[in-house]
DRENTORKOL-3810 file (N, C-alpha, C; in nm, 4 decimals):
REM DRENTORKOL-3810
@n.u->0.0838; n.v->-0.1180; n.w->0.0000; ca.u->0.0000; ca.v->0.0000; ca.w->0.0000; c.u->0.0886; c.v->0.1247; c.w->0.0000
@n.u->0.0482; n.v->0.2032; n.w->-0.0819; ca.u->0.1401; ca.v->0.3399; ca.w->-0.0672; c.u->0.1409; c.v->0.4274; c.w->0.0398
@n.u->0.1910; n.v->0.4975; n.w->0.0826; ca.u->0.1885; ca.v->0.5605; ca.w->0.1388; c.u->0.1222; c.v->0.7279; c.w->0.1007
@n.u->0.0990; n.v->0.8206; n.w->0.1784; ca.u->0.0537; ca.v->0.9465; ca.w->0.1697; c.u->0.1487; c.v->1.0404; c.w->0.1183
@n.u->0.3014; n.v->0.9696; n.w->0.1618; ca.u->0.3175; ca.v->1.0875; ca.w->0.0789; c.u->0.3841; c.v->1.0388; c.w->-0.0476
@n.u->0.4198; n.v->0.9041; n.w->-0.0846; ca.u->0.4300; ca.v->0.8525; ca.w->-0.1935; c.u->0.3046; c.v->0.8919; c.w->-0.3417
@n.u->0.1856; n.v->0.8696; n.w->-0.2494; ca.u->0.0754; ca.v->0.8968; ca.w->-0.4127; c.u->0.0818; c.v->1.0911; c.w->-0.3513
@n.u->0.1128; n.v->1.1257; n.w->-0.3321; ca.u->0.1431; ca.v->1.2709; ca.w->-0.3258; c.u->0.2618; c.v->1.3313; c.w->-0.4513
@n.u->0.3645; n.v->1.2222; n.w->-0.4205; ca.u->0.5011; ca.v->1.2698; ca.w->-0.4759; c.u->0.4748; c.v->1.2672; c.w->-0.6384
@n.u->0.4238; n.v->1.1307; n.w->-0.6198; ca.u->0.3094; ca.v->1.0632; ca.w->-0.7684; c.u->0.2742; c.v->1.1534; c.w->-0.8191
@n.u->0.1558; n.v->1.2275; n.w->-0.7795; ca.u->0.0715; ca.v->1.2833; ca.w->-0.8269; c.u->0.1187; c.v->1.4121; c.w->-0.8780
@n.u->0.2406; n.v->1.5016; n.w->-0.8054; ca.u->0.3178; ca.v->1.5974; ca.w->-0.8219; c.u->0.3827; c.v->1.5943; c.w->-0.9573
@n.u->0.4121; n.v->1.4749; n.w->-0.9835; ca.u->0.5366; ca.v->1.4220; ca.w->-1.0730; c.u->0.4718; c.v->1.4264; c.w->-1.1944
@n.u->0.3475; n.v->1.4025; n.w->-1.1887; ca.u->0.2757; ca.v->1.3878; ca.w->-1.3228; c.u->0.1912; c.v->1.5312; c.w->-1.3456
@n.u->0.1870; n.v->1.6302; n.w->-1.2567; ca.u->0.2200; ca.v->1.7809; ca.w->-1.3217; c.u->0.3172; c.v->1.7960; c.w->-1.4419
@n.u->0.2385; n.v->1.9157; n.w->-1.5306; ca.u->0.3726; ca.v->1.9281; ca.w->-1.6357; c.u->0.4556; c.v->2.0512; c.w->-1.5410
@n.u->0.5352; n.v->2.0587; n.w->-1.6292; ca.u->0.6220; ca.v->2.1470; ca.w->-1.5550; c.u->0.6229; c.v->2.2720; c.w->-1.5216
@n.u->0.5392; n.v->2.3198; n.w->-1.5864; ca.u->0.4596; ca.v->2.4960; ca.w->-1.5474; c.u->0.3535; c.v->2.5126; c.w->-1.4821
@n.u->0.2876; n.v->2.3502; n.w->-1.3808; ca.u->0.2100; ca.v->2.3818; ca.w->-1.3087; c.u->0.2662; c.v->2.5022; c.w->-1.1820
@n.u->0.1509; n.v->2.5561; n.w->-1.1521; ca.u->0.1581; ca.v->2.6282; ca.w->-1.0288; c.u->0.1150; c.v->2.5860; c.w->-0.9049
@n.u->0.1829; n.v->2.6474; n.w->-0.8139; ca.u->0.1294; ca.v->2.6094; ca.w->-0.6199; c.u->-0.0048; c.v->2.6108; c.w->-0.6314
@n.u->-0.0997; n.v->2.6642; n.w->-0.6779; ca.u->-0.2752; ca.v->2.5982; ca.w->-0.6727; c.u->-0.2857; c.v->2.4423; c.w->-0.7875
@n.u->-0.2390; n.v->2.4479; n.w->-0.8489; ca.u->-0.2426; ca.v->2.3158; ca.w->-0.9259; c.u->-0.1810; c.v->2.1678; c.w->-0.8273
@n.u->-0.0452; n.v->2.2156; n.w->-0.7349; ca.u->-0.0362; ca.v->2.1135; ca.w->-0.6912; c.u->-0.0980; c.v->2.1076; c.w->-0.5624
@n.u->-0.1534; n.v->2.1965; n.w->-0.5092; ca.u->-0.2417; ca.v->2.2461; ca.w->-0.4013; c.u->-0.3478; c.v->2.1132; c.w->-0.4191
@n.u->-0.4526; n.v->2.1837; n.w->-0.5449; ca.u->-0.5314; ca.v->2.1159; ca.w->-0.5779; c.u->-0.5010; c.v->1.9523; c.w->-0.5795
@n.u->-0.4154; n.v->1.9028; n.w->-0.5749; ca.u->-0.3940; ca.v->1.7857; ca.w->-0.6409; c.u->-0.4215; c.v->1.7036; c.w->-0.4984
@n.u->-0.3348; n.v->1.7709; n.w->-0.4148; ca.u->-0.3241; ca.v->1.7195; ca.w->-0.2879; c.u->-0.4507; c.v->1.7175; c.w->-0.2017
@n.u->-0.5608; n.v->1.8061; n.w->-0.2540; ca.u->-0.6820; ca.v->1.8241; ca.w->-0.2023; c.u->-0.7518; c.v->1.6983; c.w->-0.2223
@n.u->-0.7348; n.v->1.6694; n.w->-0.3197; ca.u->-0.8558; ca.v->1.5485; ca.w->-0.3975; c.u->-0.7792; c.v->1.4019; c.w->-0.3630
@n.u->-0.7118; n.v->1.4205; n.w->-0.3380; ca.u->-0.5900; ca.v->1.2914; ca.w->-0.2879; c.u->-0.6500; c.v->1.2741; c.w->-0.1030
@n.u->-0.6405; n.v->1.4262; n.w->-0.0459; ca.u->-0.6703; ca.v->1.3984; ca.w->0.0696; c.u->-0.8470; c.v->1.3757; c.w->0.0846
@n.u->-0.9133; n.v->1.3970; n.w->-0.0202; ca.u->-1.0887; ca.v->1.3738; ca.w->-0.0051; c.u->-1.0853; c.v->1.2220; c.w->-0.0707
@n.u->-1.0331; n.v->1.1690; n.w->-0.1279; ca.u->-1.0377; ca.v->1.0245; ca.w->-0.1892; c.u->-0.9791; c.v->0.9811; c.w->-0.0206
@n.u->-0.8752; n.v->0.9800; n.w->-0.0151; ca.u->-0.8482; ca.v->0.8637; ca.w->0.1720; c.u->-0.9080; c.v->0.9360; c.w->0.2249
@n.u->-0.9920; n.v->1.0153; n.w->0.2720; ca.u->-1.1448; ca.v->1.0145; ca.w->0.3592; c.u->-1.2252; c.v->0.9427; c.w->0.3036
@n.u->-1.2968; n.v->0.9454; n.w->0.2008; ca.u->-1.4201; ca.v->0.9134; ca.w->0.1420; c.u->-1.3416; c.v->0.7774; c.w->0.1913
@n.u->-1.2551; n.v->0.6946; n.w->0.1281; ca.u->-1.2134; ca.v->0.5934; ca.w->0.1654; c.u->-1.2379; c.v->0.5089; c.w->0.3133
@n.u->-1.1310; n.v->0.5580; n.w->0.3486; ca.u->-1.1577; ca.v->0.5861; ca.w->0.5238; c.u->-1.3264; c.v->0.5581; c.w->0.5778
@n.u->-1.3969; n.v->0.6037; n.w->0.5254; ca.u->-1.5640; ca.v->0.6384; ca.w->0.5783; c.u->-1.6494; c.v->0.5469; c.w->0.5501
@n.u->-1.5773; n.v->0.4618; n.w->0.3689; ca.u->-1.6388; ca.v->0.3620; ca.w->0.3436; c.u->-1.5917; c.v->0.2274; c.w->0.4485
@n.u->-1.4703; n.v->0.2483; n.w->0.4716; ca.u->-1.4302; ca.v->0.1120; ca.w->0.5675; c.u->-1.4877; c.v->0.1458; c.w->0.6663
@n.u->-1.5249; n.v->0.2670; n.w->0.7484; ca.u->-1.5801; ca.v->0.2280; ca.w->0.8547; c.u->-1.7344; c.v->0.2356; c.w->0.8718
@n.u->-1.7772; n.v->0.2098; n.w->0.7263; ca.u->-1.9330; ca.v->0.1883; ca.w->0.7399; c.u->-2.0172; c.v->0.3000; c.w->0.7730
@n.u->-1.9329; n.v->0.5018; n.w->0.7559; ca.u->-1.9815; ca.v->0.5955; ca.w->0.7731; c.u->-2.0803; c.v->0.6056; c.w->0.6473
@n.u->-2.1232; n.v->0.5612; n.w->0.6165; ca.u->-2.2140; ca.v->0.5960; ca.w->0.4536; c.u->-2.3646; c.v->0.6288; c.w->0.4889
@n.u->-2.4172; n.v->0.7028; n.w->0.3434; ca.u->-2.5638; ca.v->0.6578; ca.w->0.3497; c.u->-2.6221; c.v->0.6174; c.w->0.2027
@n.u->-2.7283; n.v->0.5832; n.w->0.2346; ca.u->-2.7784; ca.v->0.5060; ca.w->0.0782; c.u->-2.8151; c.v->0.6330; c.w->-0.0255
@n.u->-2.8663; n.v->0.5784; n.w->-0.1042; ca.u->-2.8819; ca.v->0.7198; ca.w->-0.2046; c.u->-3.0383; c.v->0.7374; c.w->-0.2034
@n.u->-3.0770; n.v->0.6614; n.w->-0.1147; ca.u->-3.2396; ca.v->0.7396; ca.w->-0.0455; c.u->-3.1901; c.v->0.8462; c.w->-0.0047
@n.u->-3.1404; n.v->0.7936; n.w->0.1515; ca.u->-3.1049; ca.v->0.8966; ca.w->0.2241; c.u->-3.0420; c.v->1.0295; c.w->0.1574
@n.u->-2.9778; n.v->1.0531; n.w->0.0541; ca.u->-2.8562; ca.v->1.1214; ca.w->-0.0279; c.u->-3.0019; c.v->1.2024; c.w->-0.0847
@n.u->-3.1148; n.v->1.1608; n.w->-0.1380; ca.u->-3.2174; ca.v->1.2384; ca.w->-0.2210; c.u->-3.3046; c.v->1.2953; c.w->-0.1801
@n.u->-3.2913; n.v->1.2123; n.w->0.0128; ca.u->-3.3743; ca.v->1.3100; ca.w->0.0755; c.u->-3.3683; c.v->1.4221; c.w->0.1278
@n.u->-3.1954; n.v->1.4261; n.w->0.1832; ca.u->-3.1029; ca.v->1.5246; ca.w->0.1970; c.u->-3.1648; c.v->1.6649; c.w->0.0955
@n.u->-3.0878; n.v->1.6283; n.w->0.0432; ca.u->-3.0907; ca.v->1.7101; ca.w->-0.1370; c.u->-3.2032; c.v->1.7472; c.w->-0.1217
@n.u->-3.3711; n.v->1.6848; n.w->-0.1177; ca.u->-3.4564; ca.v->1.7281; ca.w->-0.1235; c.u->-3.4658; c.v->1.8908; c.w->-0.0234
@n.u->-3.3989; n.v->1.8504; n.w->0.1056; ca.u->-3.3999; ca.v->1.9540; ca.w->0.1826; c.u->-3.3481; c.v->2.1237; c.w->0.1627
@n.u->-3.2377; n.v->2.0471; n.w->0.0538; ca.u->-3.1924; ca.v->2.2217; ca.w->0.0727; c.u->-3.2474; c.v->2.2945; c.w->-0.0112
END
């Protein structure tokens, strides 16, 4: 399993080379919301996509 800051370094690396500090900003954002979302599914934090439409219905 990789590590955090391995698919980080990854993900950096495959910037072209005129990305900017919000590009790799960004990168690291969606890296750190994928191992949550992750994270939430192993521990059975979820809800169904009832629940998800009833939500939604609310706002």
């Amino acid at each position: 399993m990789e590590t955090l800051k391995e698919k980080s370094i990854e993900a950096i690396s495959k910037l072209p080379n005129n990305a900017n500090i919000d590009d790799i900003m960004y990168r690291l954002y969606v890296i750190d919301k994928i191992r949550k979302g992750e994270k939430a599914v192993k521990e059975g934090k979820t809800i169904s996509t009832e629940e998800l439409r009833k939500e939604i219905e609310s706002w």
